[in-house]
N, C-alpha and C positions, 0 to 999 in steps of 0.2 A: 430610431429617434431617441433623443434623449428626455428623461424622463425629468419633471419639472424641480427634483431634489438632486438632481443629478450630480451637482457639483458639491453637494455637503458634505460636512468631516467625517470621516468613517473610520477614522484611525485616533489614536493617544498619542498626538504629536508631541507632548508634553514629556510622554514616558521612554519616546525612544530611545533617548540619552543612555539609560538604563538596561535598554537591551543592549543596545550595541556594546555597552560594557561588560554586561555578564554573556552574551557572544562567544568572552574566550575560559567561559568555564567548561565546556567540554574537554578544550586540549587541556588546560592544567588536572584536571581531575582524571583523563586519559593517561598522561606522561608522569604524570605524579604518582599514581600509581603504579603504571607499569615501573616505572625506574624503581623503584621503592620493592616493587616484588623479584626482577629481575635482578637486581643489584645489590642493594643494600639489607634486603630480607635475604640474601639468599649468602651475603658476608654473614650480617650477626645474625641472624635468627638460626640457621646453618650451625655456626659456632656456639651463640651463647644459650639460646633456648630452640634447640630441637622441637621439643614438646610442645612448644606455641605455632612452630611451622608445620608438626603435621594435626593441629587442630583446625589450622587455615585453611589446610589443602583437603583436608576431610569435608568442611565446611564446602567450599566451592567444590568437591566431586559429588557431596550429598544432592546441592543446589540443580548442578548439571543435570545427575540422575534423577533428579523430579523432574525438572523442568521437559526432559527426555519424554520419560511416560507419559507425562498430561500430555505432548504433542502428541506422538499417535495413537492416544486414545481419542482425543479431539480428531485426528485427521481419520481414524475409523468410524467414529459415530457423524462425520459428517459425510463423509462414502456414504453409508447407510440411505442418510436422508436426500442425498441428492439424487441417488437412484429410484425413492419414491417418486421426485417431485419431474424429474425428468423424460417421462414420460407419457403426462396428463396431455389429455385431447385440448385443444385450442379454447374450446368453452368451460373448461374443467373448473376453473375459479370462477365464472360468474356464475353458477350452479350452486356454489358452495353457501350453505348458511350462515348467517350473521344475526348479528345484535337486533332485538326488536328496535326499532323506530331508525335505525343507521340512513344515512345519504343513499342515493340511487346510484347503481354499479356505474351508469354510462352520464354520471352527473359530475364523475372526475375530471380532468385534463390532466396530461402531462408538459410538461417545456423541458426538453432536453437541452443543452447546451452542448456544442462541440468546440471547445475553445481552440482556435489552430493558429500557428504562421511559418509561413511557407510548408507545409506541408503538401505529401504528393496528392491529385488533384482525385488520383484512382485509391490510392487508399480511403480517403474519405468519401467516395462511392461506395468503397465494401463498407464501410461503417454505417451507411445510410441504406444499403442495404439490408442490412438485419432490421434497421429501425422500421423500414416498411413491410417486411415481415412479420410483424408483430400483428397478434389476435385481434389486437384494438387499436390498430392503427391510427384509424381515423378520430379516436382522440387525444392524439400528440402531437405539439408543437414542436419543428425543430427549430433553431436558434444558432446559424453557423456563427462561433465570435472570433469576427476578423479582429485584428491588428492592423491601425489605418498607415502605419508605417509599410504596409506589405502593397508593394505596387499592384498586386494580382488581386490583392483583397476582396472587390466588388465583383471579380469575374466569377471566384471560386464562393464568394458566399452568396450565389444565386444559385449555386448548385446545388440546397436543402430546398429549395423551389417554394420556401414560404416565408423565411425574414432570416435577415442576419445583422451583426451590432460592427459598429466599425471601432476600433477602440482607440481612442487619442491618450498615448501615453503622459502623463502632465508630470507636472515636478514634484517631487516627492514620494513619486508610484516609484514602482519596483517591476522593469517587465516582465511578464509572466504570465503563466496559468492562472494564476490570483487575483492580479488586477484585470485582466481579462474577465473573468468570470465576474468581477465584482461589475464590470460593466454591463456587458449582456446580462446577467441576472435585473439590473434596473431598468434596462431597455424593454423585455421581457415581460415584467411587473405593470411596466407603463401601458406596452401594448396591450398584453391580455386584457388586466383589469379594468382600465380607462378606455383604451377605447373598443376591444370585443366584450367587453362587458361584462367577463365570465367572475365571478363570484372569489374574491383571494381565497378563502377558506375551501376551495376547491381544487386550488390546483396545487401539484407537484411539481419542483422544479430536479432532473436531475442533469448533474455534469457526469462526461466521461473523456477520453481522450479523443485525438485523431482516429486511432485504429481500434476501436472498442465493438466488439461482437456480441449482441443481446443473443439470448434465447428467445423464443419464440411467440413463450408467453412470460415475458419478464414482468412486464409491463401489466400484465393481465393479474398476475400474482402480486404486484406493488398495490393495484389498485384496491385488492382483497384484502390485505393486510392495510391498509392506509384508510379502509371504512371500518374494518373490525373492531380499529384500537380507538375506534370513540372518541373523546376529544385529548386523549393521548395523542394521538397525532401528528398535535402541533408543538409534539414536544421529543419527536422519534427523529433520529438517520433511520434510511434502510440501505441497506449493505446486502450485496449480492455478491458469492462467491467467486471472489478475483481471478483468472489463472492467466499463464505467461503466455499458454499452449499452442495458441493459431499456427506459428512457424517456427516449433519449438525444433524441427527437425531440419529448417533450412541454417543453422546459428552453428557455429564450432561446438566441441563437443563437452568445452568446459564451459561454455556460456549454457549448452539448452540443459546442460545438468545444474549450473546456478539456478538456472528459471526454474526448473522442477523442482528446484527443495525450496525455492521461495512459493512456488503454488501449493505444494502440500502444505507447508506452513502455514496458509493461510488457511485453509482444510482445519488445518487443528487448530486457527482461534477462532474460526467458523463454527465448531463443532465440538465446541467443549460451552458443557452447560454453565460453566462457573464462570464464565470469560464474558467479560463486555465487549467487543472487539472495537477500534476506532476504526473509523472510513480509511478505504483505500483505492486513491485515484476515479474510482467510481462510485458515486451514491447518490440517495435521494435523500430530500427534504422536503418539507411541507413550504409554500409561497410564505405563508404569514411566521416560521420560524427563521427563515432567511432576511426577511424582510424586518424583522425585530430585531435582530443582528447586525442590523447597518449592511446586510450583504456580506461580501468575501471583504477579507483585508487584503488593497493593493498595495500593502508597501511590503508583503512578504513573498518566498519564495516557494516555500514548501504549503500546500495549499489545503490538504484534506486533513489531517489532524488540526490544524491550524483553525478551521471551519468549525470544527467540532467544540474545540477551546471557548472560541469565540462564542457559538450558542450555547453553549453550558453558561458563561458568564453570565450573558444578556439575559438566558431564563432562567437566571438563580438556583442553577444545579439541578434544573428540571431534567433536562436532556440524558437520553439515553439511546442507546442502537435497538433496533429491530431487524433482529437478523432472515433474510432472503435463502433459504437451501435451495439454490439454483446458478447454475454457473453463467459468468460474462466472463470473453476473454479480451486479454488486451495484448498486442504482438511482443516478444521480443526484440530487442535494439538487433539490427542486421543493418550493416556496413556493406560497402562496397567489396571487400573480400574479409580472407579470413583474418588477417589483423587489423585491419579496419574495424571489422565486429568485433573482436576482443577488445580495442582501445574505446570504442563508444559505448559495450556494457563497462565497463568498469568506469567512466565520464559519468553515465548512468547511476552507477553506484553512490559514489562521490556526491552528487545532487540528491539523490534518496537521503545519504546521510545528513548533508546538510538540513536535515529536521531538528538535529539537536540544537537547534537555533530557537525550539520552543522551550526548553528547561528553560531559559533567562526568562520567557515571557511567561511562564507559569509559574517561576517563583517571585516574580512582581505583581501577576494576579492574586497570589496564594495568598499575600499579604496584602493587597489592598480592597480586595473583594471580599466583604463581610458579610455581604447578602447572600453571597454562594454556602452550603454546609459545610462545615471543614473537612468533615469526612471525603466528599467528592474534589477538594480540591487537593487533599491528598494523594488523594486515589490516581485522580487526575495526574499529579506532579511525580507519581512513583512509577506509574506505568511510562512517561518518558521519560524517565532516568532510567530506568530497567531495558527499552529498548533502545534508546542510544546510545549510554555508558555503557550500562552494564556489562549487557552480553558481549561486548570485546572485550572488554579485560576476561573473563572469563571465560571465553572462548583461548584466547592467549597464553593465561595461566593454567588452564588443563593440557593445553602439548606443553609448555616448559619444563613443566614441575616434575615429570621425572626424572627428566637430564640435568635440574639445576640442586633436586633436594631428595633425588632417589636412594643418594646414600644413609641415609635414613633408616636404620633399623626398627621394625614394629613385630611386639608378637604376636601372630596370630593362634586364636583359640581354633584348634583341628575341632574339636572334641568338647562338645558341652557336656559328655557323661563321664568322659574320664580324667578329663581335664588336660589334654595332651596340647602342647605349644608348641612351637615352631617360630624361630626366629627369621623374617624375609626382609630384603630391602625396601622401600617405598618405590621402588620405578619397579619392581616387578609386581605387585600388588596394581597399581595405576597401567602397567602396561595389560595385564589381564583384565580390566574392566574396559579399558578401552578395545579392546579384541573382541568382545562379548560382545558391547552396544555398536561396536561398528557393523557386524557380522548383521545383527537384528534391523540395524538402521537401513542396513546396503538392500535385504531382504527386501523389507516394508515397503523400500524406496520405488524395487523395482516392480512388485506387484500393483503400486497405485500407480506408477507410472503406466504400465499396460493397459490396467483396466483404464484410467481416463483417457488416452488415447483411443483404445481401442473399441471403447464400451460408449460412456457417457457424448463422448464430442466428434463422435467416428462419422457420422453424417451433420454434423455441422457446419451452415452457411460461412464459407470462408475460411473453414478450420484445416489442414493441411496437416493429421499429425497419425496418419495410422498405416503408411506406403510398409507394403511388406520387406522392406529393407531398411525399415529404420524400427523392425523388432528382433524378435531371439538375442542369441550371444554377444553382439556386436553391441545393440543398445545397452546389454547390463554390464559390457565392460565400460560402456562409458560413462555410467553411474558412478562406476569405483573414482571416476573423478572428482566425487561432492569433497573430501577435503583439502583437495590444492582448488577448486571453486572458492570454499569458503576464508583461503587464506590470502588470493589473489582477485577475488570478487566481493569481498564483506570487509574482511580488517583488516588490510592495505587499504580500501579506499575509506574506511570509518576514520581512520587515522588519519589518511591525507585528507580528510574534510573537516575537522578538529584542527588540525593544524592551519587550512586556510582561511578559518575562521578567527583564529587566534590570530594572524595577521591582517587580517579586516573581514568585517561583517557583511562587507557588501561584493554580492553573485554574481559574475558575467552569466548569464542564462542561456545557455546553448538548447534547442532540441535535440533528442534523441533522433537518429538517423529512420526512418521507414522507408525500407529499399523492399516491402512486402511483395508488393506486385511487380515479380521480377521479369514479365513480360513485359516489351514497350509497348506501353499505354492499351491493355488488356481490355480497360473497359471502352477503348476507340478515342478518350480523350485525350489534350492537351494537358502534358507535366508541368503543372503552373508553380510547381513549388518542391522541386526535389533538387534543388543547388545544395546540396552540404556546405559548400565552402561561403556561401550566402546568409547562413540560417545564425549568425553573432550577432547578439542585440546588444 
């Protein structure tokens, strides 16, 4: 049902103008620089000032090798705690003490949303099966959010067996996860509060995908954490640790090593105490911080930083994460065969990146929201230039640089007691640090790859990642594939999403392929929605 605000403005229809034009600051600020370091740095800085190019290059290897450490430091101290929390008996969190006078454990609700279209009909069975899994089942709502464009729509969202939102795409919307979610989240809102009558202040709403796998007690843990932080609250995401894993072993062997340096990565902004980490594709919120929000914005594409943005503004910089040590997984993109899969993660990619579509919208909030602290809106505006500028040019500039400025003579100090020098070039000095962190990276890679496989998610509903032929030798040689992953999965497609942004702002929004349930129709049902060549909005 639509809720009686249903049609109100939720967007800055005034300022889009604004976005759509700074849109194409990714690609100028991508190409501009590279050309400038590839080319024109590497004429005169080469020629006229050496000395400026290798304080550049020092500068971004320093940069690298920090930013290196903090990851697996983060991605070990969050091993640690996942391994605590992984293990608690089903009642383990409503046992646990809290704040004198806090809400009653079984006084929460949850409203999940699963925003879908055309998706396969048994994959969102296995996703609703974890959901009924859970410790505390019976107090969550699910909320299938159909797309009222999807002929099957009514069939498949009676398949959560308690409500689902139909969503009428209008002018202006953007189709998607977003304006999806912005609906059902109202529909949601309506139902619970109006007419179950359950209390706003009480309930959580969280979004996840089609193929999202809860732990057991995810739910049970949100709800611990969502009494403890007091009237914090209504001012927290909670983030549960992301991973790619479920069919990390059914995907070619350069896509399931993509998805495993993007799960440990998330391991390490999970797991570094310094980090605020932003939502990814899965999180929770509190009813009344969504609800202050105006909801999701439907005219955007990229949906969970975007969400984040959005309530940070609306609560004047209140908002923060509350981080979850507990893992949800969510599938790898699997195609119909093996280049099929390879052509729809890297589509995949491409769509991920297309997030740099928030820099324009953060540097028109930065300036026109005075109510927010400048601190946060900085904070805000540099953490997305760092991940979606930054780290490709810099990713870029650490393989060029010793075949474009290795000729570079540096002398190195042998000897702080005796003072002995040694004259080397710059590509053999860069070729030995990258020898060194590759060798430690390749290590780390494959011991956390085993352990969560084998340890953490090994009997996990739906999880598919510990077959004894997809460990030993074979697995760690296809580790050694994370750096043509990261050149043919990350910045090829950062770059082709930069660039098709800078010819227009606006998304054709394809779904990712979920060919999961690769038995026909496993769970005995009808495939209501696995057309691939169907799924172009």
């Amino acid at each position: 049902e639509a809720a009686p605000d249903q049609n109100e403005e939720v967007c800055c229809g005034h300022e889009q103008t604004m976005y759509h034009v700074l849109a194409r600051l990714p690609a100028i600020h991508t190409f501009s620089f590279l050309a400038f370091f590839l080319y024109f740095g590497h004429v005169w800085l080469l020629m006229q000032r050496p000395d400026i190019a290798v304080w550049v290059i020092g500068t971004f290897i320093v940069y690298g090798v920090v930013r290196f450490y903090a990851m697996w430091f983060g991605a070990w101290n969050c091993l640690f705690l996942l391994r605590k929390n992984d293990t608690r008996e089903p009642d383990h969190w409503q046992k646990q003490a809290r704040p004198l006078g806090s809400m009653a454990f079984d006084s929460v609700w949850h409203a999940i949303i699963i925003p879908n279209y055309k998706e396969p009909i048994d994959k969102l069975r296995q996703t609703l099966d974890t959901i009924a899994a859970q410790s505390i089942a019976s107090r969550i709502v699910v909320c299938m959010g159909m797309e009222a464009r999807d002929p099957n729509a009514t069939a498949v969202g009676r398949l959560g067996g308690y409500c689902y939102s139909l969503h009428p795409v209008t002018d202006g919307e953007t189709p998607g996860k977003s304006s999806n979610e912005n609906w059902a989240a109202r529909c949601v809102s309506h139902y619970m509060v109006e007419r179950l009558r359950i209390p706003l202040d009480c309930i959580t709403i969280t979004t996840c995908d089609a193929d999202t796998f809860f732990h057991p007690n995810h739910f049970s843990y949100l709800t611990h954490e969502f009494i403890s932080d007091g009237e914090e609250r209504y001012h927290k995401f909670y983030l549960a640790v992301t991973n790619f894993l479920p069919n990390v072993n059914q995907v070619p062997a350069v896509c399931a090593t993509r998805y495993t340096v993007l799960s440990v990565g998330r391991m390490a902004e999970m797991g570094n105490p310094l980090l605020s980490p932003f939502p990814l594709a899965i999180y929770s919120l509190s009813l009344r911080l969504a609800k202050k929000a105006a909801f999701w914005d439907p005219t955007v594409i990229p949906e969970d930083w975007h969400m984040y943005f959005r309530c940070m503004y609306a609560d004047e910089g209140k908002v923060s994460a509350s981080k979850l040590m507990i893992t949800v997984g969510t599938e790898a993109v699997e195609g119909k065969d093996y280049l099929d899969t390879v052509k729809e993660t890297y589509d995949q990619s491409v769509r991920w990146q297309w997030g740099a579509i928030d820099v324009g919208y953060l540097l028109v909030q930065t300036f026109a929201r005075w109510d927010t602290p400048i601190l946060k809106r900085i904070q805000m505006l540099y953490a997305a230039y760092d991940h979606h500028l930054l780290a490709v040019v810099i990713a870029v500039v650490l393989v060029t640089a010793p075949f474009l400025y290795g000729k570079i003579p540096i002398i190195v100090n042998l000897n702080i007691w005796t003072g002995a020098e040694m004259l080397l070039p710059l590509k053999t000095i860069m070729i030995l640090v990258w020898a060194f962190h590759f060798a430690l990276h390749f290590l780390s890679l494959c011991y956390m790859d085993h352990t969560l496989r084998n340890d953490l998610l090994k009997n996990r509903l739906h999880f598919e990642t510990s077959k004894e032929t997809n460990n030993g030798p074979m697995k760690w040689i296809s580790l050694l594939l994370f750096p043509i992953a990261d050149i043919f999965l990350f910045i090829i497609p950062t770059m082709h999403a930069h660039a098709k942004m800078f010819v227009s702002s606006n998304f054709n929004y394809v779904p990712s392929a979920k060919m999961g349930a690769r038995c026909p129709n496993p769970c005995g049902g009808e495939d209501l929605g696995n057309d691939k060549d169907d799924r172009k909005v």
